[in-house]
Backbone as a printed PyTorch tensor [residue, N CA C, xyz], in Angstrom:
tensor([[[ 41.7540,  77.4430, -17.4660],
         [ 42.9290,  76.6090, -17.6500],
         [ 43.1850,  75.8220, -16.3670]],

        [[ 43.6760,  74.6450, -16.6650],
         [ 43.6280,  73.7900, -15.4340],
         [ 45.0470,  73.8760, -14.9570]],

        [[ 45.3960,  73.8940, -13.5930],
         [ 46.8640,  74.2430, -12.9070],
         [ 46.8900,  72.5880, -12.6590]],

        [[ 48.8180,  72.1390, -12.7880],
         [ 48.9290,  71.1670, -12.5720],
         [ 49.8460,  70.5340, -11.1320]],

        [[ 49.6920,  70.5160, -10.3930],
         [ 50.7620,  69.8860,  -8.6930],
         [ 51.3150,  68.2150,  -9.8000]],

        [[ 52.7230,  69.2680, -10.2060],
         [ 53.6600,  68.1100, -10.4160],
         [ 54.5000,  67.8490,  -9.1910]],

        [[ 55.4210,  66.3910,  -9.1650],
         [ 56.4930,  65.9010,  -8.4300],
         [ 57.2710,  65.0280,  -8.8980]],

        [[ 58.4000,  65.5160,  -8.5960],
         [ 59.3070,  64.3890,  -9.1240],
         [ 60.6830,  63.7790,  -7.7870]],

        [[ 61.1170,  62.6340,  -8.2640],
         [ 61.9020,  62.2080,  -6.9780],
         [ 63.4730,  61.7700,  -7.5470]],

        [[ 64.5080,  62.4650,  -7.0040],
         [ 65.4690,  61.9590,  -7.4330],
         [ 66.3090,  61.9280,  -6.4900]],

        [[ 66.7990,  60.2390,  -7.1120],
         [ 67.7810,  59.4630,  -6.0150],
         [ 69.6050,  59.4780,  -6.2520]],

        [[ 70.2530,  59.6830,  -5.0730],
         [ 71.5220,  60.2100,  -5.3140],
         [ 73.1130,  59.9920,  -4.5400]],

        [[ 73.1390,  58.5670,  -4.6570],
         [ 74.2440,  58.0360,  -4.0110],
         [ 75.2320,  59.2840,  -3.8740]],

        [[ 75.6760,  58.9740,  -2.1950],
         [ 76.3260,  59.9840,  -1.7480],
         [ 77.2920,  59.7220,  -0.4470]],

        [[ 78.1320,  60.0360,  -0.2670],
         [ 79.2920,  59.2670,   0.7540],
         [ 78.5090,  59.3570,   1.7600]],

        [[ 76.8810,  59.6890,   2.5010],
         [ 76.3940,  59.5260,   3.3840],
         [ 75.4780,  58.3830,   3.4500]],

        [[ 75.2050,  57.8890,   1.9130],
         [ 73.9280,  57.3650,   1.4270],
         [ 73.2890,  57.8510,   0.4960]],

        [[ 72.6310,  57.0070,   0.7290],
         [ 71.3330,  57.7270,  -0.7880],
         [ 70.7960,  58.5440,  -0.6510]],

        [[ 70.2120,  59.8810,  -0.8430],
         [ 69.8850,  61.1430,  -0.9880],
         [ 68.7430,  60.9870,  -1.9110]],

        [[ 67.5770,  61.0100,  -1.1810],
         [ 66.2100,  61.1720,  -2.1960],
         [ 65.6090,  62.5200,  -2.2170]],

        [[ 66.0060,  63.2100,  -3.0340],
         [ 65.5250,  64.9290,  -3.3090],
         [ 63.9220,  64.9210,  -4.1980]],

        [[ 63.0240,  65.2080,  -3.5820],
         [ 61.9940,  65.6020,  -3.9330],
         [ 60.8870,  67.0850,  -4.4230]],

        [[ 60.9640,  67.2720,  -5.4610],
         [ 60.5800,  68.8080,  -5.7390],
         [ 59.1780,  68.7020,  -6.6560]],

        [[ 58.0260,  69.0160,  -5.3660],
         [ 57.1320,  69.4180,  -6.0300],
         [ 56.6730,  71.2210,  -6.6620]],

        [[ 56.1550,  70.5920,  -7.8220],
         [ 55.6540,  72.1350,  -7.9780],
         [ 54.3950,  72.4970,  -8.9390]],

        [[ 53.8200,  73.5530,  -8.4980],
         [ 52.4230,  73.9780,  -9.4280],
         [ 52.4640,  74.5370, -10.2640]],

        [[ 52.8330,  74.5760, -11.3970],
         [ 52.6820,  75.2550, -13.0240],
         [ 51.3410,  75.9450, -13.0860]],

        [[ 51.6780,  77.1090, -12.9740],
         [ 50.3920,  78.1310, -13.2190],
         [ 50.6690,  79.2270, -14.3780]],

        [[ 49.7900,  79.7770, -15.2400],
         [ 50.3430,  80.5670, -15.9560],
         [ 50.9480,  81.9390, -15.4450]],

        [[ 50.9500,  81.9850, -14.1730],
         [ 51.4780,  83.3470, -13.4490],
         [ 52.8400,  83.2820, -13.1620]],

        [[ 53.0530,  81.7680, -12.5860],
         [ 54.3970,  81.0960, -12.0340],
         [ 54.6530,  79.7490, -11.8130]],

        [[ 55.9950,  79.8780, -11.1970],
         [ 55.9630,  78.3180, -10.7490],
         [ 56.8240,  78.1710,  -9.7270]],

        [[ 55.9040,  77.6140,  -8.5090],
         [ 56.4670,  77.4310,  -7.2260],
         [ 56.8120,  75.8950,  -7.0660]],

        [[ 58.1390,  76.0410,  -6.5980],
         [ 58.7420,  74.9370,  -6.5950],
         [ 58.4000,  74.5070,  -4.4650]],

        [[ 58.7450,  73.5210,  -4.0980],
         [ 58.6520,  73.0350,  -3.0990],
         [ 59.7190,  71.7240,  -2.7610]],

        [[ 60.6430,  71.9580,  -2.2120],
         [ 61.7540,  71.0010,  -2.1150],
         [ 61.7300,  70.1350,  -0.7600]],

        [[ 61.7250,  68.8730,  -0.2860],
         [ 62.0540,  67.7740,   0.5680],
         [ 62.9420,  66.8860,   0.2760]],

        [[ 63.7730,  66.6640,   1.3200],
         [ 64.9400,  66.1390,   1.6840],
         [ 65.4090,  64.9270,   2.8120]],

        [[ 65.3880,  63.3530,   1.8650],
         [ 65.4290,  62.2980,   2.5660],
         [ 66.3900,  61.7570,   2.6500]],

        [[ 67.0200,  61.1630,   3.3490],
         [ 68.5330,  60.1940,   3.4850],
         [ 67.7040,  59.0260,   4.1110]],

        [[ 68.6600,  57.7230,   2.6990],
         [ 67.8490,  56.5450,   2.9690],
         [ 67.7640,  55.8190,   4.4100]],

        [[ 69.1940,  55.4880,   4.8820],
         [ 69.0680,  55.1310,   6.6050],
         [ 69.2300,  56.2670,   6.9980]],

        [[ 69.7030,  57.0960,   6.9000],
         [ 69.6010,  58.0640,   7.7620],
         [ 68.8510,  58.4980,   8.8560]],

        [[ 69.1720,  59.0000,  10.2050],
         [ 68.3760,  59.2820,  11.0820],
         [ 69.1860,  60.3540,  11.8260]],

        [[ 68.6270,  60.8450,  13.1410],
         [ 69.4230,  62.0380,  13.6240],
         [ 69.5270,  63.0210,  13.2030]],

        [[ 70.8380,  63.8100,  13.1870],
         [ 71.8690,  64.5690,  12.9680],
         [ 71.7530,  64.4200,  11.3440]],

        [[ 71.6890,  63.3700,  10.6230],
         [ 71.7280,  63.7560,   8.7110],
         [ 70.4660,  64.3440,   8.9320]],

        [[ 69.3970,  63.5660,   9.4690],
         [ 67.8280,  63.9800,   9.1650],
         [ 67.7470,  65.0140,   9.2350]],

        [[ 67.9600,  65.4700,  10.6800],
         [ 67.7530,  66.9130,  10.8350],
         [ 68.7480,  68.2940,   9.9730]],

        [[ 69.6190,  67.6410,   9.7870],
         [ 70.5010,  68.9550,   9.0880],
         [ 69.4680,  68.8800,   7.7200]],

        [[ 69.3920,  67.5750,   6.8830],
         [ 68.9490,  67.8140,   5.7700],
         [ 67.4990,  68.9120,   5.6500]],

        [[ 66.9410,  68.3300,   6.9650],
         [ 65.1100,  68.9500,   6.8760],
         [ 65.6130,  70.5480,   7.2620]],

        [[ 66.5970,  70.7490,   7.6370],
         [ 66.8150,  72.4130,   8.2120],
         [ 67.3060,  73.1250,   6.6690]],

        [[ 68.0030,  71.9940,   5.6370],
         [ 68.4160,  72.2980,   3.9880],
         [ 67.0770,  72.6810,   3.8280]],

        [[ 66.3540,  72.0830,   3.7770],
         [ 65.2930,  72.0050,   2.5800],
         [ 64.4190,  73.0570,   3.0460]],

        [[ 63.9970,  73.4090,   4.1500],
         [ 63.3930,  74.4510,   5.0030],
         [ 63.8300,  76.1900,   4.4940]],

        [[ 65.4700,  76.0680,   4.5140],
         [ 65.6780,  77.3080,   4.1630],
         [ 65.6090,  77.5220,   2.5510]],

        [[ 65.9460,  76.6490,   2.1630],
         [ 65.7720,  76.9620,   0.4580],
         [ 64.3370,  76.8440,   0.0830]],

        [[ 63.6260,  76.4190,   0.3440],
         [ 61.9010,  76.6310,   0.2700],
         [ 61.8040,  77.9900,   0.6240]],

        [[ 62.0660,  79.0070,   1.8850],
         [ 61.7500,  80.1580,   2.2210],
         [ 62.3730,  80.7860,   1.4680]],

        [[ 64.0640,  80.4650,   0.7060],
         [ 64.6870,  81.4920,  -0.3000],
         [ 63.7260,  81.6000,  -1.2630]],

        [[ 62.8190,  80.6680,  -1.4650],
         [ 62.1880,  80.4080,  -3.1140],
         [ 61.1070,  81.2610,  -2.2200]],

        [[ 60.4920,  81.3150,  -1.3570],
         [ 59.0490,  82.1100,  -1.1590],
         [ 59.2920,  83.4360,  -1.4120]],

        [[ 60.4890,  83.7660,  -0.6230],
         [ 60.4530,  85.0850,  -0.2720],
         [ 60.9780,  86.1410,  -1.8010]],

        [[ 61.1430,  85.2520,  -2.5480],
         [ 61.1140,  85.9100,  -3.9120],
         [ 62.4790,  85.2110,  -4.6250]],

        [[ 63.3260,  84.4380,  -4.1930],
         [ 64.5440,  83.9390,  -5.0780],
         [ 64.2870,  83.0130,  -5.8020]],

        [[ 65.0230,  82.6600,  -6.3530],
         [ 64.9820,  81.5180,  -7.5410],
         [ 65.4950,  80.2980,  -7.2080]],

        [[ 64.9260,  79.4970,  -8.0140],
         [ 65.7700,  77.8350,  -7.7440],
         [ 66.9570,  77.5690,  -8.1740]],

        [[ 67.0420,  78.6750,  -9.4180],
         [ 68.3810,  78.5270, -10.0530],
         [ 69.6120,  79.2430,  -9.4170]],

        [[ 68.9360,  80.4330,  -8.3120],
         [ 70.1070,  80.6270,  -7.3410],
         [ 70.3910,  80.0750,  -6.5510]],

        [[ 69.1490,  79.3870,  -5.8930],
         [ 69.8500,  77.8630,  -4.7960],
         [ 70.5870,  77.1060,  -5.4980]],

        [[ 70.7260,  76.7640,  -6.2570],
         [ 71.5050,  75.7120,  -7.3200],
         [ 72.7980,  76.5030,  -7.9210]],

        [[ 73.0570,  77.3250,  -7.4560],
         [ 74.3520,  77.8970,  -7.6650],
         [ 74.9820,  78.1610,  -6.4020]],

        [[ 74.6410,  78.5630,  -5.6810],
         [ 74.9220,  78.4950,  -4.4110],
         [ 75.7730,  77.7140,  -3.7730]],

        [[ 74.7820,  76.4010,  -4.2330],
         [ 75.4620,  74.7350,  -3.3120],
         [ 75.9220,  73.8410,  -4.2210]],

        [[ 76.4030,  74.2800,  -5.4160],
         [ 76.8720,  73.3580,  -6.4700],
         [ 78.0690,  73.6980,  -6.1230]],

        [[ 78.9340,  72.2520,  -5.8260],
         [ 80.0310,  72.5440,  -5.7040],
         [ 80.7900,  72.0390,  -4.4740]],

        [[ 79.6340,  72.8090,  -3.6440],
         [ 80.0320,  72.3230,  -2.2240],
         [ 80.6560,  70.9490,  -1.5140]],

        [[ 81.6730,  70.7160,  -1.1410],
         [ 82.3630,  69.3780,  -1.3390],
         [ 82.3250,  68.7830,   0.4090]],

        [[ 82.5780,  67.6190,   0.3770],
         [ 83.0700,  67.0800,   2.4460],
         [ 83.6600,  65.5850,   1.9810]],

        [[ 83.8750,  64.9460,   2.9830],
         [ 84.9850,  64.6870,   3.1460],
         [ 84.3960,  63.0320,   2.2460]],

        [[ 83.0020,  63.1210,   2.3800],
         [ 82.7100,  62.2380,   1.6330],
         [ 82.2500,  62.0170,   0.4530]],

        [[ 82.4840,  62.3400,  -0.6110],
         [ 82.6150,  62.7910,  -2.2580],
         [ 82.0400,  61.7650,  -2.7330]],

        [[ 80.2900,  61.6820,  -3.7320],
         [ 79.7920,  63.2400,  -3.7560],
         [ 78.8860,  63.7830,  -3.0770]],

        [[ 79.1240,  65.0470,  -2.6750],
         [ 78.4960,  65.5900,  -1.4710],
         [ 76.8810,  66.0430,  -1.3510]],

        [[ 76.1940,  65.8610,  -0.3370],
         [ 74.5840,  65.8250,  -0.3050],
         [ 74.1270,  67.2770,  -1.3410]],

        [[ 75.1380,  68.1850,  -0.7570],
         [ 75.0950,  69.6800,  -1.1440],
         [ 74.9450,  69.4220,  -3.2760]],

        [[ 76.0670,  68.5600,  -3.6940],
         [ 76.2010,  68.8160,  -4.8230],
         [ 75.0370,  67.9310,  -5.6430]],

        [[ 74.7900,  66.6950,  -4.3820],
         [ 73.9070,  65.4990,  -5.0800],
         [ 72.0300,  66.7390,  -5.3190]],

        [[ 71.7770,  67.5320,  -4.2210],
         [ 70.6800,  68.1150,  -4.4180],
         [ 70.9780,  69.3960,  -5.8580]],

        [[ 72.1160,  69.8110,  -5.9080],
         [ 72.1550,  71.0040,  -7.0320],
         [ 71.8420,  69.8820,  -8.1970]],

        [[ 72.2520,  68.5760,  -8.5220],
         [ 72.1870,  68.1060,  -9.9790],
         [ 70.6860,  67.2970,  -9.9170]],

        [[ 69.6250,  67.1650,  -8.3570],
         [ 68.1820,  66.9430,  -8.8590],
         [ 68.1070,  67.8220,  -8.9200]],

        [[ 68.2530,  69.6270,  -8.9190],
         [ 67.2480,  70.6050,  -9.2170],
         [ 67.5450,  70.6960, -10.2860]],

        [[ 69.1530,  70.3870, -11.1100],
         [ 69.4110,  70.9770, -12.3850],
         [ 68.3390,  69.7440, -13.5820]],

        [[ 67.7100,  68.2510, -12.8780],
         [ 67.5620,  67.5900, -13.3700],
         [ 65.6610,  67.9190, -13.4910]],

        [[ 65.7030,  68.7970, -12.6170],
         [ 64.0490,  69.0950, -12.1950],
         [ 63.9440,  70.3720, -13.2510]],

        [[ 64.6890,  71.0700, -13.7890],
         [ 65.1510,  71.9990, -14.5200],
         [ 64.7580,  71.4240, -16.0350]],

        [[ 65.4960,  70.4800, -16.1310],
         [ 65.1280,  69.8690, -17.3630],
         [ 64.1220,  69.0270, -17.7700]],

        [[ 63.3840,  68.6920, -16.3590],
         [ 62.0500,  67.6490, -16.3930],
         [ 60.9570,  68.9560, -16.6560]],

        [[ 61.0340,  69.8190, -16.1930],
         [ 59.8510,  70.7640, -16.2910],
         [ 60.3100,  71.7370, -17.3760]],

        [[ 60.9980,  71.6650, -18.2450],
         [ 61.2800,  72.5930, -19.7850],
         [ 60.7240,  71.5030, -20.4360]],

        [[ 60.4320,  69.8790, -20.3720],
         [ 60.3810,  69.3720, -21.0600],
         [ 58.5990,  68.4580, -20.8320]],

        [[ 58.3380,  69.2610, -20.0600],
         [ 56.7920,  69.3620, -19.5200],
         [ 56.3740,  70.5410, -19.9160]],

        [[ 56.7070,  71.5590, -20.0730],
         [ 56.1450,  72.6120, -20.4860],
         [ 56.5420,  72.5070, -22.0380]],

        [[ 57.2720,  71.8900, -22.5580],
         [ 57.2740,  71.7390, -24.1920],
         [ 56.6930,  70.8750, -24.4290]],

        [[ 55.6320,  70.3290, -23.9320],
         [ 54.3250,  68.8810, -24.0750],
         [ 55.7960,  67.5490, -24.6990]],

        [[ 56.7650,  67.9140, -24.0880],
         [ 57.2600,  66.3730, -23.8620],
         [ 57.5070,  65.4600, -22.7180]],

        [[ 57.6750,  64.3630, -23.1310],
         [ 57.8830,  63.1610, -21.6120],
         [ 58.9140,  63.2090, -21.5220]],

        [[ 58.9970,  63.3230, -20.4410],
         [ 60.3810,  63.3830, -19.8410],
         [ 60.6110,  61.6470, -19.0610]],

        [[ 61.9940,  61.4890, -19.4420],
         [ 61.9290,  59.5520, -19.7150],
         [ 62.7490,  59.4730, -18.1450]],

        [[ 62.5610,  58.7490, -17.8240],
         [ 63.6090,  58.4240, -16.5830],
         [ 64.9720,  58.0600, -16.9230]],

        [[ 66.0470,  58.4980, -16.0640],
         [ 67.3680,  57.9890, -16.8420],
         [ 68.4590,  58.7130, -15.5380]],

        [[ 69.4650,  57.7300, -15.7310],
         [ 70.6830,  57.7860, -14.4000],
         [ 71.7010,  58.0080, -15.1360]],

        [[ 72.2690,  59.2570, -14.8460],
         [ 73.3120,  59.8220, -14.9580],
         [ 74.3870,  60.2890, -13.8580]],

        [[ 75.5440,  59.8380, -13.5860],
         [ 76.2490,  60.3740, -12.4110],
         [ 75.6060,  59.6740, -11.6320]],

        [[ 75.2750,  58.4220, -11.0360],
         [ 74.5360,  57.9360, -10.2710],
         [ 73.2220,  58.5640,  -9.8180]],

        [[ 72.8190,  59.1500, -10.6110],
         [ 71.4050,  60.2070, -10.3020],
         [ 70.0990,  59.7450, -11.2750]],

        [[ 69.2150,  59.0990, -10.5110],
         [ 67.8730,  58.5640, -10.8320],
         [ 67.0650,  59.0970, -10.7770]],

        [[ 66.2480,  59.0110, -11.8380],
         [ 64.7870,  59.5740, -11.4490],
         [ 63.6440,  58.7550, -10.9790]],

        [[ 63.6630,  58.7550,  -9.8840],
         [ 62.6670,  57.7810,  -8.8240],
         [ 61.2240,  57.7760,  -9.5970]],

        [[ 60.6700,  58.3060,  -9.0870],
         [ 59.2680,  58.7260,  -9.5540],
         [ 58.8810,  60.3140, -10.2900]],

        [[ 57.9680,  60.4820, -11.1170],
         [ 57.3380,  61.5380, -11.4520],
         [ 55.6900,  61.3940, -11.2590]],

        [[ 55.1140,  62.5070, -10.9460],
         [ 53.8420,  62.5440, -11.5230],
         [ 52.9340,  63.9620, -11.7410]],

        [[ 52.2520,  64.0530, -12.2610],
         [ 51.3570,  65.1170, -12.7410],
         [ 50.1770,  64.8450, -12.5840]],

        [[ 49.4070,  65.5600, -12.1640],
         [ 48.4290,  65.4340, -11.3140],
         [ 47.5890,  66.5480, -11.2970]],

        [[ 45.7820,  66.4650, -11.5400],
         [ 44.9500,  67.8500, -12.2230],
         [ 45.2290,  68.6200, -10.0980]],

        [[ 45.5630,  69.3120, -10.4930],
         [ 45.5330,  70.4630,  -9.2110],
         [ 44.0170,  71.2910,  -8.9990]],

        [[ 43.4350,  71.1960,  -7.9210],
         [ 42.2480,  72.1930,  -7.3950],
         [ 42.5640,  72.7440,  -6.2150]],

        [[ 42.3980,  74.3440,  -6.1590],
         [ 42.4520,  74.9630,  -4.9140],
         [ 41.4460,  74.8090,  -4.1830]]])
């Protein structure tokens, strides 16, 4: 059976900027490891780095045995002073990466579409070799 390295990119106006949340992952019949990166469109500094220190620890929650769906409960919600917040803009791409990959694993296409100011940038699927 052939393993597949999907990715998808979703974009997410946010009182800092745009928020491009990226979650790749390998569909294997054993599991599925997700892999999360975290861009702010001008952003530089202080967003950059807080965001890359986000995405760092929730990648190791997901290694070390947690779920995506507990990171996504976690930080849903989470509010600042600039509404809506990076925290909540990344819980609704995972909840949206949630529904792109139920609907990849049910051999359907999953269509691009903006909801809540939340885009789906790019997807792709791609034959995976170790």
């Amino acid at each position: 059976m052939t393993d597949y390295l999907n990715a998808s990119t979703w974009k997410k106006k946010t009182g800092c900027g745009n928020l491009y949340t990226t979650i790749r992952w390998k569909s294997t019949p054993q599991k599925l490891s997700p892999d999360i990166s975290l861009e702010m469109g001008k952003g530089g500094g202080c967003a950059k780095a807080q965001l890359e220190m986000i995405a760092r620890m929730m990648n190791l929650a997901i290694k070390l045995g947690g779920e995506i769906e507990a990171v996504k409960k976690e930080i849903k919600g989470i509010g600042c002073h600039q509404f809506p917040s990076c925290a909540n803009a990344i819980a609704e791409a995972i909840e949206g990466f949630e529904e792109f990959r139920n609907n990849i694993e049910k051999g359907k296409v999953a269509e691009s579409k903006t909801e809540n100011n939340s885009t789906v940038v790019s997807s792709k699927c791609l034959d995976y070799v170790d």
